[in-house]
N, CA and C of each residue as an Amber inpcrd file, in Angstrom:
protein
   576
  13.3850000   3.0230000  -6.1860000  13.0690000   1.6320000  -6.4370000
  13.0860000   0.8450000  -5.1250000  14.1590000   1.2020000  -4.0270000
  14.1990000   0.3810000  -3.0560000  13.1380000   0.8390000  -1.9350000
  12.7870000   1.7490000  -2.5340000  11.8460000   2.7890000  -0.9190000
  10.6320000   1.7890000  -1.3240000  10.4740000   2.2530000  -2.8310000
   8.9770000   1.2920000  -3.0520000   8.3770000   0.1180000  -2.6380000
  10.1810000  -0.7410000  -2.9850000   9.5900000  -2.1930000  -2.5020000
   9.4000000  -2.4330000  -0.6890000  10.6200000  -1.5110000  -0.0310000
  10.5370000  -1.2080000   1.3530000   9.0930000  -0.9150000   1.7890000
   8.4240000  -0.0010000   0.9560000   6.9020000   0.6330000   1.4710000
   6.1210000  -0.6680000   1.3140000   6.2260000  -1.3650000   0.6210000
   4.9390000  -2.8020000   0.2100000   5.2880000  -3.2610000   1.2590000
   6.8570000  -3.8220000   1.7080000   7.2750000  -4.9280000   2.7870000
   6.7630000  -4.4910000   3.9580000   6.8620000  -3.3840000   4.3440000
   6.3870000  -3.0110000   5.5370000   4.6980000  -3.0080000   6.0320000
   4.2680000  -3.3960000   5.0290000   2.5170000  -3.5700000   5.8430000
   2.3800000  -5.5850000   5.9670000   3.6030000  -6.1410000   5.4270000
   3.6080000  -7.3390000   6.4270000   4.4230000  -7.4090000   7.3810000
   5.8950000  -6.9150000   7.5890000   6.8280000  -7.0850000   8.0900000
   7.2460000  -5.8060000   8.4700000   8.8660000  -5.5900000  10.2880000
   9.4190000  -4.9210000  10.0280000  10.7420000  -5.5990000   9.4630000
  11.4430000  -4.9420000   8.5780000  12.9270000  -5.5470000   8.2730000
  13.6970000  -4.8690000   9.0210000  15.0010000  -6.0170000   9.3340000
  15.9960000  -5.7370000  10.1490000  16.7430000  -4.4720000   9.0940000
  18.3670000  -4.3360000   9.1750000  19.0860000  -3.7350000   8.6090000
  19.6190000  -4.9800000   7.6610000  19.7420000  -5.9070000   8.4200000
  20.7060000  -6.6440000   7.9620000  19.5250000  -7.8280000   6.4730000
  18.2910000  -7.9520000   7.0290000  17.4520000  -8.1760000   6.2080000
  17.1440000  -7.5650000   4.7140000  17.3640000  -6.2490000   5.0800000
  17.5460000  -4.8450000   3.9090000  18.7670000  -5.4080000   2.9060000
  19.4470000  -5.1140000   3.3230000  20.7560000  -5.0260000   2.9740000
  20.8930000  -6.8470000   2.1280000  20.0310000  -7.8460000   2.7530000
  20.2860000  -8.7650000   1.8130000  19.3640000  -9.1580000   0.6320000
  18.1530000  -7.9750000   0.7860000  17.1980000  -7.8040000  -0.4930000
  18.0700000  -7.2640000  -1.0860000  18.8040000  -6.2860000  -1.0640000
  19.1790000  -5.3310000  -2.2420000  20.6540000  -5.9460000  -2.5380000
  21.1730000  -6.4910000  -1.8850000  22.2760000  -7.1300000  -2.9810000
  22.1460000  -8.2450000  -3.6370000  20.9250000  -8.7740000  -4.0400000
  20.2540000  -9.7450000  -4.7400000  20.1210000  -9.0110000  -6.1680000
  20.7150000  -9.7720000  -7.0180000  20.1230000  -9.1350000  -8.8880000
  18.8470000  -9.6190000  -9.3960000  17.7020000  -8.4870000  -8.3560000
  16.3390000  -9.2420000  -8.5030000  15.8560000  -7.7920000  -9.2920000
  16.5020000  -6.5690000  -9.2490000  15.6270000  -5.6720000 -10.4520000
  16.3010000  -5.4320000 -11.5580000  14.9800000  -5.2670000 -12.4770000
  15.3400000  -5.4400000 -13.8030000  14.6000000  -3.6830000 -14.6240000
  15.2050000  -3.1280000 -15.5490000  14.4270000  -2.0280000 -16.1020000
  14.1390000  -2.9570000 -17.4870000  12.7490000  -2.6290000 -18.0690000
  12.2670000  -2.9460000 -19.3270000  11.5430000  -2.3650000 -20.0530000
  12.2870000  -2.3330000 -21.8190000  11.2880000  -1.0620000 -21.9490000
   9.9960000  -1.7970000 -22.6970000   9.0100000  -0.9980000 -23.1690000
   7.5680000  -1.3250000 -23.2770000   7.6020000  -1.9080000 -24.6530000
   6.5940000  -2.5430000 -24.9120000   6.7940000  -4.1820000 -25.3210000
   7.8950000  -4.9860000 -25.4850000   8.4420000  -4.7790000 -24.6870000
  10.0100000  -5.9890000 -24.3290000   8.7170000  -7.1360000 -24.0610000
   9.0200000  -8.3800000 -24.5420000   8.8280000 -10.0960000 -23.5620000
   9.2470000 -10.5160000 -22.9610000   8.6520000 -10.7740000 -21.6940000
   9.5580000 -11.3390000 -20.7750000   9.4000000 -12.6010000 -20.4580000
   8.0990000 -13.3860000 -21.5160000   7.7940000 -14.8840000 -21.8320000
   6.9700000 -15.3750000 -22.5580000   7.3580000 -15.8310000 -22.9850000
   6.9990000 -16.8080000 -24.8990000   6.2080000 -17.8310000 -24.6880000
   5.2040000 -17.7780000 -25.3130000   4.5910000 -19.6040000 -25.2570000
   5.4110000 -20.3820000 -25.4480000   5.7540000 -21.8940000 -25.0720000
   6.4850000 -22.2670000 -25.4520000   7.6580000 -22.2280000 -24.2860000
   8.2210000 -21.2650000 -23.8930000   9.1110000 -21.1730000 -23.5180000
   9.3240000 -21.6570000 -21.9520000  10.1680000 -21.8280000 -20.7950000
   9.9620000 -22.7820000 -20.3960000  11.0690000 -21.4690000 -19.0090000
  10.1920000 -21.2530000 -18.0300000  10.5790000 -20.2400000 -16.8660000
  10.8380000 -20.8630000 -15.6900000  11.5390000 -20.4230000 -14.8180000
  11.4650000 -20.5030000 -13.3440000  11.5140000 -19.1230000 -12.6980000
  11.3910000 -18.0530000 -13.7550000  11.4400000 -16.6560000 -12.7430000
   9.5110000 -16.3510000 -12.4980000   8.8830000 -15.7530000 -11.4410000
   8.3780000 -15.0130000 -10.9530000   8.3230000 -13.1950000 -11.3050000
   7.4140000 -12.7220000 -11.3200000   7.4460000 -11.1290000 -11.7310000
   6.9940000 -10.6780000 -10.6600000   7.4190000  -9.2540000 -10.2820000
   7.0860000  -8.5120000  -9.1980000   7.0900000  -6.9250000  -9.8900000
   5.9210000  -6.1320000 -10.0060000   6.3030000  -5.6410000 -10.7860000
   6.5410000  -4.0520000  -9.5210000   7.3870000  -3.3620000  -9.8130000
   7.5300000  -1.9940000  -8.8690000   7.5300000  -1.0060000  -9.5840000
   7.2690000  -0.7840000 -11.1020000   7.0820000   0.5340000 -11.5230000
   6.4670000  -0.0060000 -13.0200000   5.5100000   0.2340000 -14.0040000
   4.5110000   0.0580000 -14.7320000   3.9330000  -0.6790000 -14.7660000
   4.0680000  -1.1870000 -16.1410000   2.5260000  -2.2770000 -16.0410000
   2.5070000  -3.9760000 -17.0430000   2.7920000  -4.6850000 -16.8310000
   2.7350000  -6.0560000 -17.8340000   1.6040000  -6.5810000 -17.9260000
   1.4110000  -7.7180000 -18.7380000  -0.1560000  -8.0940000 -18.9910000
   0.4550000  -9.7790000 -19.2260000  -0.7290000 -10.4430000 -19.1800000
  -0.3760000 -11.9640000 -19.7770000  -1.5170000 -11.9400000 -20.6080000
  -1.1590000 -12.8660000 -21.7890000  -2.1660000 -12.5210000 -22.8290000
  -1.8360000 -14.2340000 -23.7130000  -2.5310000 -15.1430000 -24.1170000
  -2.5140000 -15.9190000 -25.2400000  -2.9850000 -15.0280000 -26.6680000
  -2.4750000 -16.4090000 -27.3990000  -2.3780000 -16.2350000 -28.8770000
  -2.8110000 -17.4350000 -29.4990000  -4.7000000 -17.1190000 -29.7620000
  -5.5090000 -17.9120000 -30.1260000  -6.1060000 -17.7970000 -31.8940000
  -6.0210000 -18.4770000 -32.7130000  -6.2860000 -18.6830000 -33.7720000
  -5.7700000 -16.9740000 -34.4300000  -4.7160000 -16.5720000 -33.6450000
  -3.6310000 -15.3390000 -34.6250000  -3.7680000 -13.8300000 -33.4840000
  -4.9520000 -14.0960000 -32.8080000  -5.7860000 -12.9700000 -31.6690000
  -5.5940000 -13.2040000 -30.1250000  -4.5190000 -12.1960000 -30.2670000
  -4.2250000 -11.6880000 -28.4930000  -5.6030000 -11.9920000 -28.0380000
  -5.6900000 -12.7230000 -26.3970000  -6.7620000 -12.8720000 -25.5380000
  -6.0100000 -12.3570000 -24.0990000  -6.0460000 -10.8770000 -24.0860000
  -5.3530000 -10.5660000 -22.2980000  -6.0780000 -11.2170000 -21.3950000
  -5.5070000 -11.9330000 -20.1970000  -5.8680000 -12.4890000 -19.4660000
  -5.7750000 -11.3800000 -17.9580000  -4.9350000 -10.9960000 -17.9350000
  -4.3770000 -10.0440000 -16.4200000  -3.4490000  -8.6310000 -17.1440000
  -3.7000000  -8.2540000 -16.2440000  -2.7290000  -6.6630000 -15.8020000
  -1.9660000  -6.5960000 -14.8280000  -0.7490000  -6.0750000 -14.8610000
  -0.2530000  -6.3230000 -13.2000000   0.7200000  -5.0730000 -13.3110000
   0.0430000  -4.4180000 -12.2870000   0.4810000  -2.8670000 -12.1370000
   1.5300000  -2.4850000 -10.7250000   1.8110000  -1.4040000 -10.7950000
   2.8100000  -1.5910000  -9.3310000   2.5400000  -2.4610000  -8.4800000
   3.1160000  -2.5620000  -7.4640000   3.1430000  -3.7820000  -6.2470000
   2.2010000  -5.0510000  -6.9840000   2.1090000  -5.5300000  -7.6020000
   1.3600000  -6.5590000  -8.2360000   2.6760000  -7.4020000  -8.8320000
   2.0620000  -8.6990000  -8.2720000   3.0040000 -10.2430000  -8.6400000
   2.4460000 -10.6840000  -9.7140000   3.3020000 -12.0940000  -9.8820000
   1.9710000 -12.7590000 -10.9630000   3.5180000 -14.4120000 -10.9850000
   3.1770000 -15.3110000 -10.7960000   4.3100000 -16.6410000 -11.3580000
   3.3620000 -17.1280000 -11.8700000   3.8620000 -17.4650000 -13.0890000
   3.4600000 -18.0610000 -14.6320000   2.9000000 -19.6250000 -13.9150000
   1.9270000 -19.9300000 -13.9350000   1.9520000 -22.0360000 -13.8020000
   3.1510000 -22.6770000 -14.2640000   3.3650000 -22.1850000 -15.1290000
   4.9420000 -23.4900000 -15.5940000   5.8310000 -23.0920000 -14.6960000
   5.9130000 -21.9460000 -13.6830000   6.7230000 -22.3320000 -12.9200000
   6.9780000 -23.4810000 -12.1220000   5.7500000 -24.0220000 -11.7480000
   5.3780000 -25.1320000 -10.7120000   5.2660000 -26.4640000 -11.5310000
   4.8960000 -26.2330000 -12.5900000   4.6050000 -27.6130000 -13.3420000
   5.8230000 -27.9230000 -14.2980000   7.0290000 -26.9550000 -13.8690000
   8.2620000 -27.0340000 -15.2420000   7.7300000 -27.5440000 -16.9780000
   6.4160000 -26.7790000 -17.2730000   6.2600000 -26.8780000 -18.5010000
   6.4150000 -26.0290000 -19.4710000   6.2290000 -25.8310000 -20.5340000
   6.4510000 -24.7920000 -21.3840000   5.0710000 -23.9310000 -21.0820000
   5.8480000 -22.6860000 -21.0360000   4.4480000 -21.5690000 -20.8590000
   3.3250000 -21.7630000 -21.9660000   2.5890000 -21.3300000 -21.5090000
   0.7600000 -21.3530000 -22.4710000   0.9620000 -19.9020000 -23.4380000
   1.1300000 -19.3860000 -22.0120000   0.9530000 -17.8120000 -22.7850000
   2.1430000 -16.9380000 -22.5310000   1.9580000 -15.7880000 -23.0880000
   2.8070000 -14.5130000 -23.1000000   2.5410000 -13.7570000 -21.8910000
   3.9800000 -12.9220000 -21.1000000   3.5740000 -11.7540000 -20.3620000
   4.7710000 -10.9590000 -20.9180000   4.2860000  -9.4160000 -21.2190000
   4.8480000  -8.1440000 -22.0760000   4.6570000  -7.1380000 -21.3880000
   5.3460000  -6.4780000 -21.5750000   5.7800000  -4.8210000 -20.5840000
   4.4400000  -4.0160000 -21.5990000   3.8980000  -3.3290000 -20.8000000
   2.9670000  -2.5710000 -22.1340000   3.1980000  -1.2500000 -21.9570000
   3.9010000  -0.8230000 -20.6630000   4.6380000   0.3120000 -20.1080000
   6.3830000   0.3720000 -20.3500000   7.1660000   1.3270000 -19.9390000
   8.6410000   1.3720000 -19.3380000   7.9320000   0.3640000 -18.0800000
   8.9600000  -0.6420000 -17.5230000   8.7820000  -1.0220000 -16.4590000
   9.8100000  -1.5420000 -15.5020000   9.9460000  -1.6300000 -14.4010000
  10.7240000  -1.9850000 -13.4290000   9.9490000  -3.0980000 -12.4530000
  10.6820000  -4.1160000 -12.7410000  10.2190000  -5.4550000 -12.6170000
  11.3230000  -6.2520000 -11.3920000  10.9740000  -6.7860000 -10.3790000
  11.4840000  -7.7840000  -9.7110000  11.3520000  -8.9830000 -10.0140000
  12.7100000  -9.6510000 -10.2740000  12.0390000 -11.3990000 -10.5600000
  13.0580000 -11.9420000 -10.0850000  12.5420000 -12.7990000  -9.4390000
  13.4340000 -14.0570000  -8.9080000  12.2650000 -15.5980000  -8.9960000
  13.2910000 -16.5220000  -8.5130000  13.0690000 -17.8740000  -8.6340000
  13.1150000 -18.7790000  -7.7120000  13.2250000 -19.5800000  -7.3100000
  12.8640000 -20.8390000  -6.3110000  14.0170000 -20.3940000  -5.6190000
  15.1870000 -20.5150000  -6.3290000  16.3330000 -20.9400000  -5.5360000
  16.4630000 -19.9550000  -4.9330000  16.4190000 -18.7760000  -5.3490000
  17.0850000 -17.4000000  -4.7450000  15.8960000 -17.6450000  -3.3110000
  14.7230000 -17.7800000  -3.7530000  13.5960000 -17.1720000  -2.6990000
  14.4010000 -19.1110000  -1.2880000  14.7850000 -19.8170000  -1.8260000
  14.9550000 -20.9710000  -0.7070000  16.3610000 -20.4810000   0.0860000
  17.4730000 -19.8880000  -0.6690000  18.4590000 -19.3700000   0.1680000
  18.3820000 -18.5880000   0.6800000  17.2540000 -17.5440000   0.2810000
  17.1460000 -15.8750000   1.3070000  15.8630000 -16.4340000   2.6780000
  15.2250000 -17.3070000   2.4550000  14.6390000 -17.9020000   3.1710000
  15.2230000 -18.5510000   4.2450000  16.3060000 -19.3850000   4.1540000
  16.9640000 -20.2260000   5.2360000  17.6400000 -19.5110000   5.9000000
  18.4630000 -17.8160000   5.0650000  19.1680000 -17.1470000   5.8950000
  17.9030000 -16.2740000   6.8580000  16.8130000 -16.1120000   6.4250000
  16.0160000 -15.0950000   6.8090000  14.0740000 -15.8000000   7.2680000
  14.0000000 -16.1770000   8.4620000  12.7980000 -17.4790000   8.1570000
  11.8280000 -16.4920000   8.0600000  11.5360000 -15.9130000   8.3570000
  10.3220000 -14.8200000   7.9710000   9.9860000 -14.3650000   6.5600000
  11.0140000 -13.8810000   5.9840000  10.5420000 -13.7170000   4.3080000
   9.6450000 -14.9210000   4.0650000   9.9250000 -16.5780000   4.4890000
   9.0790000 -17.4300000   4.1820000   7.6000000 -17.3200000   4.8610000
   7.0060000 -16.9090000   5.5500000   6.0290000 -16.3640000   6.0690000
   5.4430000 -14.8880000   5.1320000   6.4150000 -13.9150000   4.8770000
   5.7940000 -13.1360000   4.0810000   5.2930000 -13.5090000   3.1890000
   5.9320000 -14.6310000   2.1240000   5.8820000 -14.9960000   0.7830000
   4.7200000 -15.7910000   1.3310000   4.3650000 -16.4550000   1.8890000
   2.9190000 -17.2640000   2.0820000   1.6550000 -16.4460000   2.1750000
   2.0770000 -15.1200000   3.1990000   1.2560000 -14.4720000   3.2130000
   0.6800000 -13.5540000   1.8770000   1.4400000 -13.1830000   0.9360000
   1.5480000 -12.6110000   0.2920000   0.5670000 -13.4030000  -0.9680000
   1.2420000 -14.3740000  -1.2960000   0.4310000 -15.3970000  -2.0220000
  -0.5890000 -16.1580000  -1.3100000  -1.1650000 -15.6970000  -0.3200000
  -2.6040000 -16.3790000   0.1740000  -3.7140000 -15.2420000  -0.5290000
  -3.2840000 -13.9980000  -0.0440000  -3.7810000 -12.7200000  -0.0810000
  -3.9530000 -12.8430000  -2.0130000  -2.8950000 -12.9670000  -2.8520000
  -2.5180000 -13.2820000  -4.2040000  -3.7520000 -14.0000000  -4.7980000
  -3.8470000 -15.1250000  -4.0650000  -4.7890000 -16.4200000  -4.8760000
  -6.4050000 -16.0470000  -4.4180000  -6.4890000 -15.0160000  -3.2270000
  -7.9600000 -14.7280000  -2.8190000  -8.1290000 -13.3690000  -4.0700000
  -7.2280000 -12.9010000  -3.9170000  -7.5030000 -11.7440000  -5.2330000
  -7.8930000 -12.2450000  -6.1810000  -7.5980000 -13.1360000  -6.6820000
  -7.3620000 -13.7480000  -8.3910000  -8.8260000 -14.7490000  -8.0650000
  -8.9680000 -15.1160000  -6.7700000 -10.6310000 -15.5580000  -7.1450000
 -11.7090000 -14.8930000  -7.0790000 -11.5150000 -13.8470000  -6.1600000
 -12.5880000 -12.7630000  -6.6790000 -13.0220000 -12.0170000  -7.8250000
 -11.7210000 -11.6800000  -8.5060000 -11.5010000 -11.2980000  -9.8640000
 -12.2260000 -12.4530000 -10.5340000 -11.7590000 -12.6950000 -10.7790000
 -12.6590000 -14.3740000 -11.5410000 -14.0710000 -14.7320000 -11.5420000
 -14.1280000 -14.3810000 -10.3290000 -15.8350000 -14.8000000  -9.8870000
 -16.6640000 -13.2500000 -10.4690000 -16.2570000 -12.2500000 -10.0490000
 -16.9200000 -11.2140000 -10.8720000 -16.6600000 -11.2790000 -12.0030000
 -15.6730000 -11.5100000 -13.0230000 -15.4520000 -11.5900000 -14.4020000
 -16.7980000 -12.7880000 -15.0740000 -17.0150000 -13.9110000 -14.3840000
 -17.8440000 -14.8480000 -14.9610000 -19.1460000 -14.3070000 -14.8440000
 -19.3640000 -13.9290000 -13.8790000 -20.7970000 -13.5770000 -12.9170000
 -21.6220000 -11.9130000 -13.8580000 -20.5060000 -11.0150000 -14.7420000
 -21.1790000 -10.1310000 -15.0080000 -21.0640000  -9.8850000 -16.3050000
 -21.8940000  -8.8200000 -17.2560000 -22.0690000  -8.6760000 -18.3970000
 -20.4120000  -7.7220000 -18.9210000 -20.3070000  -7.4800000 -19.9370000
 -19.2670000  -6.7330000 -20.2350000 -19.3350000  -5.3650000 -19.7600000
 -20.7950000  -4.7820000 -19.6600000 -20.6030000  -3.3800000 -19.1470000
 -20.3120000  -3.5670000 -17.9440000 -21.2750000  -4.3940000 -17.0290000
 -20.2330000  -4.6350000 -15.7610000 -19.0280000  -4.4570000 -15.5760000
 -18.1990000  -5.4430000 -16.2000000 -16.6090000  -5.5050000 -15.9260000
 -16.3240000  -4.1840000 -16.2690000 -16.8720000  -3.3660000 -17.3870000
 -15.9870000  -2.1050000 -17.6490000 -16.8690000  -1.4960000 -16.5460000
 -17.7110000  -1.0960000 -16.4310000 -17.6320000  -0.6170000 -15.0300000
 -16.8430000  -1.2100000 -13.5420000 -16.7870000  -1.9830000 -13.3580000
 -15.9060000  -2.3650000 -12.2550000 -14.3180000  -2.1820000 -12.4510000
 -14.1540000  -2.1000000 -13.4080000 -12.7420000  -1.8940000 -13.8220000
 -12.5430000  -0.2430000 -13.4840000 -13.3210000   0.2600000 -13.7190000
 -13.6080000   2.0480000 -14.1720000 -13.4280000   2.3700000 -12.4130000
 -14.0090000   1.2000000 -11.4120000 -13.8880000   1.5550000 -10.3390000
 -12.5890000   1.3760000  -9.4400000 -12.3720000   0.0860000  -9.9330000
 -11.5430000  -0.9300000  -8.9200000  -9.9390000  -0.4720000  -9.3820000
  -9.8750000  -0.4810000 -11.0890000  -8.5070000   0.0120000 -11.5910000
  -8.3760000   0.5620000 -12.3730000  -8.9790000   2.5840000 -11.9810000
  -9.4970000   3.5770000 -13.0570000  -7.9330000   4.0960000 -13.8630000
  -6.3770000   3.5800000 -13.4620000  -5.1520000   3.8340000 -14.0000000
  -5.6430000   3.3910000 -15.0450000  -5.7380000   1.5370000 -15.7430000
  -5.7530000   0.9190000 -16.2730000  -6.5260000   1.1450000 -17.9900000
  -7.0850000   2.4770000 -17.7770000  -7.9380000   2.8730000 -18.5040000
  -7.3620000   3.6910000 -19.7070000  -6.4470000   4.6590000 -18.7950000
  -5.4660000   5.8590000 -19.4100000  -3.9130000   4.8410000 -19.5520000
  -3.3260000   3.6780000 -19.0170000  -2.3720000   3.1480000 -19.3710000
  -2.4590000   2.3750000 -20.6210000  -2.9670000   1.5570000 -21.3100000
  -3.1470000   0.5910000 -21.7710000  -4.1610000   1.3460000 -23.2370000
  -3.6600000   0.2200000 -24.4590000  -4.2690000   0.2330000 -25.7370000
  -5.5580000  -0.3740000 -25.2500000  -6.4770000   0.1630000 -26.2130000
  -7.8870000   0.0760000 -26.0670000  -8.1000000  -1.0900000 -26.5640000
  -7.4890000  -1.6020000 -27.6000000  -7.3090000  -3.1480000 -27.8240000
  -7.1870000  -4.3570000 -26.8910000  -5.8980000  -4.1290000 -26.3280000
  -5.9680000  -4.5930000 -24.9100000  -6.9620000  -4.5660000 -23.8280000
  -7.4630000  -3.2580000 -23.6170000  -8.4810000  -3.5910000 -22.8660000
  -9.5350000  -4.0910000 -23.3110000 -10.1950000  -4.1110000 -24.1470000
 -11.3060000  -4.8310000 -24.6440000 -11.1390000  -6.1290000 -24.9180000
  -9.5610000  -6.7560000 -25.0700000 -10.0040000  -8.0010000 -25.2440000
  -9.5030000  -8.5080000 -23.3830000  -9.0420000  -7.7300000 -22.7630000
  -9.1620000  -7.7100000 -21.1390000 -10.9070000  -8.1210000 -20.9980000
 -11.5800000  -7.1650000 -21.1250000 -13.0180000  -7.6610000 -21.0040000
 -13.6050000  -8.4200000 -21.8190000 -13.0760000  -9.2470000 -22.7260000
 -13.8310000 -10.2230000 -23.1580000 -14.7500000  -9.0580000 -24.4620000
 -14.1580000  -8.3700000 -25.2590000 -15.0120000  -7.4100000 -26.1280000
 -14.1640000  -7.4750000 -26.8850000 -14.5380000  -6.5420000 -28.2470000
 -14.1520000  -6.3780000 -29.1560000 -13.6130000  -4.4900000 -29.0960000
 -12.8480000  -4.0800000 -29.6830000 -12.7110000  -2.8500000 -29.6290000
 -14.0730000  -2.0380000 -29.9730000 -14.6510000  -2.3410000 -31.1780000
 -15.8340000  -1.5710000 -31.4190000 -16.8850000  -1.8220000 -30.0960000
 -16.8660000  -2.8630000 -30.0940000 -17.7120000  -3.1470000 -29.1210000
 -17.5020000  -2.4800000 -27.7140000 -16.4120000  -1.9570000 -27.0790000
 -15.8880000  -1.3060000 -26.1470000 -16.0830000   0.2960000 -26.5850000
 -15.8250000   0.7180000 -27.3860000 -16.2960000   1.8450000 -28.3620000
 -17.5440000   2.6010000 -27.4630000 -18.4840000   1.4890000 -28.2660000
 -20.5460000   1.7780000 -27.6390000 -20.3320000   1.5020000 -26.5410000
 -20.2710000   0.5670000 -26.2440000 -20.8140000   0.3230000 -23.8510000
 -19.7780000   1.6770000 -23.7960000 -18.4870000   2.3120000 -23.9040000
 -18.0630000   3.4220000 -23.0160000 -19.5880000   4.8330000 -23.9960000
 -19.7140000   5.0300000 -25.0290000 -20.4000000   5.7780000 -25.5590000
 -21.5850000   5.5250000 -24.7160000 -22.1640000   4.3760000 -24.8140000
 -23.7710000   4.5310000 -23.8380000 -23.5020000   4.8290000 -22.4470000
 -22.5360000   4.8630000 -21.8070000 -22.3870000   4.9000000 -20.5920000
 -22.3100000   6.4770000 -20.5400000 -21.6260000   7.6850000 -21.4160000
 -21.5440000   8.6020000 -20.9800000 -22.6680000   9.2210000 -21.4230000
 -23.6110000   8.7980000 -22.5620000 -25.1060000   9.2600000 -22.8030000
 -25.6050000   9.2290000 -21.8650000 -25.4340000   8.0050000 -20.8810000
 -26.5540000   7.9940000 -19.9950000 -26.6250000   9.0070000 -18.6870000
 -24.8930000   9.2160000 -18.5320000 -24.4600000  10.1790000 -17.5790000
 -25.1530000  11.7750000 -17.8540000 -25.0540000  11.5970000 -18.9160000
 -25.2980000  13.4480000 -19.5850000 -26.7770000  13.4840000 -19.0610000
């Protein structure tokens, strides 16, 4: 668990010893098993997710029908908006795996910060890199048809395919299960 998060830190940063040593005596990991919640509409957060071993999703609950919004697979973050706006969350995020999750919150990240000024530089960097992801994602999600996305998905995050209920993914792409069904069926007709 600690090598993992060590391996991510190190393509921004080197850490000291003493830097090490004050990540890991922080109660920032958590084990969870698969569909545990780790946030409720409604409900009202200041933690952040980091995820270091499976997979969570954020998903609303529209007229009774899950709508997944994201996936967030190893080294993948994600802070809810109500963190920033102290409102009650919109939507749900759920373990859909076993998972091993980092979370912390303002305060922890402002005291490990003042002892350590660089983590505050990582964390910027990290979430610049974060918010350019999440608009590219976005911009191809609007911009293409559903076989698109399942093809780009098939490319970009071929895990996501073999992890996850087919339910989930289809309403990930904006489909219906049947409907995810045919586009994967025409796709391998066309291969043959």
């Amino acid at each position: 668990m600690q090598n993992i998060l060590l391996g991510f830190l190190s393509k921004y940063i080197t850490l000291t010893p003493e830097e090490k040593d004050a990540i890991f005596s922080l109660d920032i990991f958590h084990l969870f098993k698969k569909g545990t919640t780790l946030l409720k509409e409604g409900q009202k957060t200041k933690e952040s997710y980091f995820v270091l071993k499976g997979c969570i999703r954020t998903y609303y609950v529209i007229d009774g029908e899950e709508k997944t919004t994201a996936f967030y697979a190893e080294l993948e973050g994600v802070t809810p908006p109500c963190v920033l706006t102290q409102t009650p969350s919109d939507y749900y995020i759920s373990c859909t795996e076993d998972s091993i999750v980092l979370i912390s919150d303002a305060e922890m990240g402002a005291v490990v910060n003042a002892k350590f000024p660089r983590f505050e530089t990582l964390c910027r960097i990290f979430s610049e890199e974060l918010l350019a992801k999440q608009q590219i994602d976005f911009d191809a999600f609007k911009t293409s048809s559903p076989e698109q996305r399942y093809l780009n998905l098939i490319q970009k995050r071929p895990d996501l395919i073999q992890r996850v209920p087919q339910h989930q993914l289809a309403s990930y792409l904006g489909i219906k299960p049947q409907s995810l069904s045919r586009l994967r069926a025409r796709i391998i007709e066309r291969k043959s």
